[in-house]
KEDO-691199 format. One record per residue (C-alpha): residue in one letter; residue number from 1; x negated, y negated, z. Coordinates in steps of 0.02 Angstrom, whole numbers, padded with zeros to 5 digits. Layout:
N
R | marvo | drendren | east | north | up
R | A | NUM | X | Y | Z;
...
***
This chain:
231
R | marvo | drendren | east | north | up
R | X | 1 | -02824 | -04868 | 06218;
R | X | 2 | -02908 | -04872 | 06388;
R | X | 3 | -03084 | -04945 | 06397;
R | X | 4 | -03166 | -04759 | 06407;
R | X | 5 | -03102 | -04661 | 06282;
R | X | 6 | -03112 | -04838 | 06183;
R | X | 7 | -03319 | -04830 | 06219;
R | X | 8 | -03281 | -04641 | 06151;
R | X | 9 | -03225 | -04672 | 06000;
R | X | 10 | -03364 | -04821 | 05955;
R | X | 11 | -03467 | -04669 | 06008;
R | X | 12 | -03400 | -04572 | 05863;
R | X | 13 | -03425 | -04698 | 05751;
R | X | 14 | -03596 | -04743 | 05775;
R | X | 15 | -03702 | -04581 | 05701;
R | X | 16 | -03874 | -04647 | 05773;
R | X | 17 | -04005 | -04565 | 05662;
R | X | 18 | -04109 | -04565 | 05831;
R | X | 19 | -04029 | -04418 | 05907;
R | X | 20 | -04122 | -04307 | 05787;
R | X | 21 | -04228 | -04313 | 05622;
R | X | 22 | -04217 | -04154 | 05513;
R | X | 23 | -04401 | -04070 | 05505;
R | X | 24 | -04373 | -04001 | 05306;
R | X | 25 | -04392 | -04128 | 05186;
R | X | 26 | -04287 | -04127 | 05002;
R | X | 27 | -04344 | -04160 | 04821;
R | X | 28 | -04277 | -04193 | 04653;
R | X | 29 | -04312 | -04052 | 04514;
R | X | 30 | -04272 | -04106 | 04332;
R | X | 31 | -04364 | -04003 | 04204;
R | X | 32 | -04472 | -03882 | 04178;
R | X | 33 | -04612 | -03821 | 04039;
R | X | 34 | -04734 | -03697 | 03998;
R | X | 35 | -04836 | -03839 | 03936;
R | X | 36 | -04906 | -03961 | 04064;
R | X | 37 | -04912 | -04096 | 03913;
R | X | 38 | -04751 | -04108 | 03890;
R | X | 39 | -04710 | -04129 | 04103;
R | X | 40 | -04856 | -04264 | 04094;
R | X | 41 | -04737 | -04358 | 03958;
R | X | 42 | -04590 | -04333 | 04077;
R | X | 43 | -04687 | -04384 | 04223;
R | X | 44 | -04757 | -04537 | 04143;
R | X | 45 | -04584 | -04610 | 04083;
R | X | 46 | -04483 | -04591 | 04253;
R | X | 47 | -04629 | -04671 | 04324;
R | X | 48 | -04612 | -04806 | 04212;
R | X | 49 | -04443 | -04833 | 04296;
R | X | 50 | -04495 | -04830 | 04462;
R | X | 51 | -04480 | -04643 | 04494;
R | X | 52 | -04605 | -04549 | 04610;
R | X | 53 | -04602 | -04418 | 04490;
R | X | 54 | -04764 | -04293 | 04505;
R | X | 55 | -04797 | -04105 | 04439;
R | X | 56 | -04769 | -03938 | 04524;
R | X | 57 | -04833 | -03760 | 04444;
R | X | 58 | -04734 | -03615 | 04499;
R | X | 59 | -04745 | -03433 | 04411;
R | X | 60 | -04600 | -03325 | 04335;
R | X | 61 | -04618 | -03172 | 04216;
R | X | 62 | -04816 | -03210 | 04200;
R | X | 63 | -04787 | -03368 | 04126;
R | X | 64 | -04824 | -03520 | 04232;
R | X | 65 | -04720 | -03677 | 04203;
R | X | 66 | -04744 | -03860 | 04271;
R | X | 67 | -04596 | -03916 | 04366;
R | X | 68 | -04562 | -04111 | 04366;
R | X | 69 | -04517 | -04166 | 04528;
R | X | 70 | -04462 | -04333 | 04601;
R | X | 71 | -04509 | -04405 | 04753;
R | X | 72 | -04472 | -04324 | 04955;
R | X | 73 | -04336 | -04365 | 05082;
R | X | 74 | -04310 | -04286 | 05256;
R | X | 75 | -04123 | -04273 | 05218;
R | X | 76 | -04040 | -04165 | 05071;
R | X | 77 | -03898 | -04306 | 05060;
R | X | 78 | -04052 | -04451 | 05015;
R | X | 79 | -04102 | -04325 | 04891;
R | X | 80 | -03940 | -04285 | 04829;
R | X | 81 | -03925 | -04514 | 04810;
R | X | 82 | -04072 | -04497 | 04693;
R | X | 83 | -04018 | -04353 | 04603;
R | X | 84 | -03878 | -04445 | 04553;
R | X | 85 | -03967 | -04600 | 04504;
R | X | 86 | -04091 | -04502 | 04392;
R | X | 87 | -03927 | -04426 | 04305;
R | X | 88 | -03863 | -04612 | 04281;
R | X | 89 | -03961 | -04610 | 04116;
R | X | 90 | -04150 | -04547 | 04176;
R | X | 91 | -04135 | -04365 | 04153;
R | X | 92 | -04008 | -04225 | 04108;
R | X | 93 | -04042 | -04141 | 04261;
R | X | 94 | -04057 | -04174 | 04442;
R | X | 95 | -04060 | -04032 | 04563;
R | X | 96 | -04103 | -04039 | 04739;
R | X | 97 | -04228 | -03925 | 04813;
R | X | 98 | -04340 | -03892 | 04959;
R | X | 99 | -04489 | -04004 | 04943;
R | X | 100 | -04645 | -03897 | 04962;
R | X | 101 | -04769 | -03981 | 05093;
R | X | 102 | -04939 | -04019 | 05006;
R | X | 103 | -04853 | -04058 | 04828;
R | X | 104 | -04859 | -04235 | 04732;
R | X | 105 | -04778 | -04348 | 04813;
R | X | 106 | -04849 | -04521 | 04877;
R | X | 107 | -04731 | -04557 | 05012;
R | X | 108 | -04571 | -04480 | 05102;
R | X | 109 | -04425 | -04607 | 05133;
R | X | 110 | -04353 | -04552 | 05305;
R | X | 111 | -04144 | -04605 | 05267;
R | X | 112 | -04058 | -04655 | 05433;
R | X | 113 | -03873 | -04696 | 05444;
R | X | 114 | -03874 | -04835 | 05589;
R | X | 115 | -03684 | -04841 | 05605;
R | X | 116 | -03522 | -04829 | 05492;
R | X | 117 | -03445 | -05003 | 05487;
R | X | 118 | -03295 | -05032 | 05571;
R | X | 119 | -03166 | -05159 | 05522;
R | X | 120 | -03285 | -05293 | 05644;
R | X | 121 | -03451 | -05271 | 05630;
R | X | 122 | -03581 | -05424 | 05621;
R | X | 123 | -03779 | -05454 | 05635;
R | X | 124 | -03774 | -05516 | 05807;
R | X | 125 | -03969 | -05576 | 05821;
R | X | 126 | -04118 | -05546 | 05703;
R | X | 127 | -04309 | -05589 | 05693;
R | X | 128 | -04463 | -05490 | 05624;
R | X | 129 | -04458 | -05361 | 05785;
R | X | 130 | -04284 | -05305 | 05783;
R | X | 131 | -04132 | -05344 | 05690;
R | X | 132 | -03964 | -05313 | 05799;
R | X | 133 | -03777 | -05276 | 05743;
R | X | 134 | -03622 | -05295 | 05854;
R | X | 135 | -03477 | -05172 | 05825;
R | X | 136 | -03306 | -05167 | 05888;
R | X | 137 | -03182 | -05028 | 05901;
R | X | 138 | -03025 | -05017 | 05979;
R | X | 139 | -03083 | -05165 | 06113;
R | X | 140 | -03266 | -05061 | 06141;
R | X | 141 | -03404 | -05167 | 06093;
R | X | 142 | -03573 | -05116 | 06087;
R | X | 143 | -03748 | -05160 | 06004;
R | X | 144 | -03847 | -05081 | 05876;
R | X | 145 | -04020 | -05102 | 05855;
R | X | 146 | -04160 | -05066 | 05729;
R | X | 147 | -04329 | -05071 | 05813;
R | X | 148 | -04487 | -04980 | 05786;
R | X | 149 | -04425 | -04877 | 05658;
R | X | 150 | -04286 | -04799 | 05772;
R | X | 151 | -04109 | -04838 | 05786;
R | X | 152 | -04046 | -04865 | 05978;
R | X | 153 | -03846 | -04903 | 06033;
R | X | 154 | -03857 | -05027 | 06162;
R | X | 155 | -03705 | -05091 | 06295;
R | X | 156 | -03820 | -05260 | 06309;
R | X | 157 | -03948 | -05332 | 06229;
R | X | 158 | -04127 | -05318 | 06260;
R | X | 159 | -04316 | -05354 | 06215;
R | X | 160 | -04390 | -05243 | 06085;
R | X | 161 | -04565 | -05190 | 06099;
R | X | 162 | -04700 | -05287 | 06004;
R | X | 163 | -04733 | -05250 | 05803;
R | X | 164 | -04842 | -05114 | 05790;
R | X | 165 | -05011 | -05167 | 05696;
R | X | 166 | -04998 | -05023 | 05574;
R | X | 167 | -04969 | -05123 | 05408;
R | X | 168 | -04833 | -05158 | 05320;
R | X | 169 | -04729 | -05131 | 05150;
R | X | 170 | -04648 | -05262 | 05052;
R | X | 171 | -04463 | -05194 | 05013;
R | X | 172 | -04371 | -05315 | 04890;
R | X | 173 | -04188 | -05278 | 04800;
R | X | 174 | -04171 | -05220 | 04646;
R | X | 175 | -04016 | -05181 | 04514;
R | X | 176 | -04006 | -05036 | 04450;
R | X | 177 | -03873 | -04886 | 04405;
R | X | 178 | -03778 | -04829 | 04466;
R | X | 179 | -03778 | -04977 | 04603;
R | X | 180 | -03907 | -05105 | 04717;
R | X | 181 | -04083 | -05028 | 04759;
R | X | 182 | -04192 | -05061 | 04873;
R | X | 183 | -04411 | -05051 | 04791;
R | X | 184 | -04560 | -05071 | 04837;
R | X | 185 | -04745 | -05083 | 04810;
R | X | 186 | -04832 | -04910 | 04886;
R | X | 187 | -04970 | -04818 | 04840;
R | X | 188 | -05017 | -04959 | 04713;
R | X | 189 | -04873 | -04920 | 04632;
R | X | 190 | -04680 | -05010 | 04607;
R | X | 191 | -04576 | -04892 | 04663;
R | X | 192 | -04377 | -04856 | 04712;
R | X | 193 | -04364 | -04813 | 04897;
R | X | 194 | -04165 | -04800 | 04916;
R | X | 195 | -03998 | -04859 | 04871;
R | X | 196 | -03910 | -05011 | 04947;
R | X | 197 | -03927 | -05206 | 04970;
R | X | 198 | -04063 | -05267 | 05067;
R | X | 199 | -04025 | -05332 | 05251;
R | X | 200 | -04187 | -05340 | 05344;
R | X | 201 | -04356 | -05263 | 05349;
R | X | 202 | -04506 | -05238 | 05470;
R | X | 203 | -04663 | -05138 | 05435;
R | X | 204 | -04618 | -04991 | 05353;
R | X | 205 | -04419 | -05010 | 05370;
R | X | 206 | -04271 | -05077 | 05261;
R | X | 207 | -04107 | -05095 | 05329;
R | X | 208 | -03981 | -05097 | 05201;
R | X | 209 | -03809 | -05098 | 05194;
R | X | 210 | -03679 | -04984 | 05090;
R | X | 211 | -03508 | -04961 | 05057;
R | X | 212 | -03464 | -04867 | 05218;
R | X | 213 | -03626 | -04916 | 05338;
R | X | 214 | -03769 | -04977 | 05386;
R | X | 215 | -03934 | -04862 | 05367;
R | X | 216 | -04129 | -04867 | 05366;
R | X | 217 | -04267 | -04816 | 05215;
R | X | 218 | -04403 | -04776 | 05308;
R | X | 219 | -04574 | -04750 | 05214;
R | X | 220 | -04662 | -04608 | 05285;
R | X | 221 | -04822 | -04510 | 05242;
R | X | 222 | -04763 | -04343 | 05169;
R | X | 223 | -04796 | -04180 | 05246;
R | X | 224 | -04962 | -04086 | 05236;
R | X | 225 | -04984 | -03927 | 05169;
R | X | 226 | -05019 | -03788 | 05311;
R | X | 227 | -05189 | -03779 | 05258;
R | X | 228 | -05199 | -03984 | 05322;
R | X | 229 | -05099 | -03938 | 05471;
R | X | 230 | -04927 | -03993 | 05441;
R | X | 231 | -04837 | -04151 | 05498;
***
């Protein structure tokens, strides 16, 4: 394969999460009751498991009902991850649905796929700034970097900017089911962020890796309601 359509292809593989961050954000709906006690009892045990599960109150023949919700990604297919875990043995049902800005949750987790791994693939350089992976296709090697939140290709290596002062979260790994997760402490609370096994993390950023790739859990505030001015 010649050298170009080589760099092509490692361009295909790498789906930087960079080129464009979706502006709706997803949430987890389980159950739903007329009575608000029996969502606090809901609420109370998935939060017992690490869940960032809060209350919703929608309308529907006159009758208002308290939806329990669970936590609020800015990508259906992270919601769709913890839909799944919560139906590995936390609830009987897990549908994703629009998140509605101004509702419960304490944090957004902003899921980036850095790259899908190729057969050679390695951590090329890491420190608390920046960690960088070298991948290989086809003879077309290139960098990958995680800095600042952001995920950058790179054709050689260079400096990352310096740590931005704006605090920090302690990620750590966890086991769970259906696989690894990644938690943490926010909002005073232990909480799950994302799946996958813990690589590296900076500020408000875990890399992890998973069976197919590399990707980023991002904590993020959530979105404001309209009457906040939205994020």
């Amino acid at each position: 394969m010649q050298a170009g359509a080589a760099w092509r292809a490692l361009l295909l593989l790498l789906f930087l999460a960079g080129s464009g961050i979706a502006s709706s954000h997803w949430t987890v709906q389980t159950v739903a009751f007329p009575d608000f006690r029996l969502a606090q009892d809901v609420i109370a045990e998935l939060r017992t498991h690490g869940f960032d599960a809060y209350a919703e109150f929608t309308m529907q023949d006159d009758t208002q009902y308290a939806r329990v919700r669970v936590g609020c990604f800015s990508s259906e297919a992270a919601a769709a991850a913890m839909a799944e875990l919560l139906l590995a043995g936390f609830a009987d049902a897990a549908v994703v649905q629009p998140y509605s800005a101004g509702s419960g949750a304490s944090f957004c987790v902003r899921d980036d796929v850095g790259f899908i791994k190729p057969a050679d693939w390695s951590i090329q350089e890491q420190d608390r700034q920046q960690i960088i992976f070298r991948v290989e296709l086809a003879g077309a090697v290139g960098f990958v970097r995680m800095a600042g939140a952001e995920w950058r290709l790179l054709t050689e290596i260079e400096p990352a900017a310096p740590p931005s002062s704006a605090g920090s979260v302690r990620f750590y790994q966890a086991e769970g089911s259906p696989g690894a997760l990644i938690r943490a402490e926010v909002a005073g609370s232990d909480r799950i962020i994302c799946p996958g096994e813990l690589m590296w993390q900076s500020g408000h950023t875990a890399v992890v890796e998973r069976s197919t790739m590399i990707a980023a859990c991002v904590v993020e505030s959530p979105p404001r309601s309209a009457a906040d001015g939205s994020n």
